[in-house]
Residue, then its C-alpha position, 0 to 999 in steps of 0.5 A: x500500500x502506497x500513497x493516500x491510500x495508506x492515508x485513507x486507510x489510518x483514518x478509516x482504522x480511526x487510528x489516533x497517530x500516524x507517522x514516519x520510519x527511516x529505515x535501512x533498505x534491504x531486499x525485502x520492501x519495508x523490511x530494514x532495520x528502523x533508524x528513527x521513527x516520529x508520529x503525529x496526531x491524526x483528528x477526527x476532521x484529517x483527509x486523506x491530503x490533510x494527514x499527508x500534509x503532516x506526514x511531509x512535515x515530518x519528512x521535511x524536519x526529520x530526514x535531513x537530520x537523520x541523513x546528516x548525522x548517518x553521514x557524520x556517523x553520529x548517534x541518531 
């Protein structure tokens, strides 16, 4: 499952937070291990664009950061 689909279906699971994992890739799809993980708050007013909207927000605060400190071989 890819794309608003995933949104769709978080907000059909009424599931209370959704979120992001940056992980290692390996042969199996989604299958890595985790290196960092955040989640955010999904309300009852979310669609599937608006829960994607604060899921890029995560990715843009969260990715670079992780990224900068996997290269500089820092704890993350």
């Amino acid at each position: 499952m890819y794309g608003m689909n995933v949104h769709q279906a978080v907000i059909d699971a009424k599931e209370k937070e959704s979120g992001i994992t940056i992980h290692f890739v390996n042969e199996e799809y989604d299958k890595g291990s985790v290196i960092f993980q955040a989640s955010c708050p999904v309300d009852a007013k979310d669609t599937p664009e608006s829960l994607a909207a604060k899921i890029h927000e995560l990715e843009y605060k969260h990715f670079p950061v992780v990224m900068e400190k996997l290269i500089l071989n820092k704890n993350v």
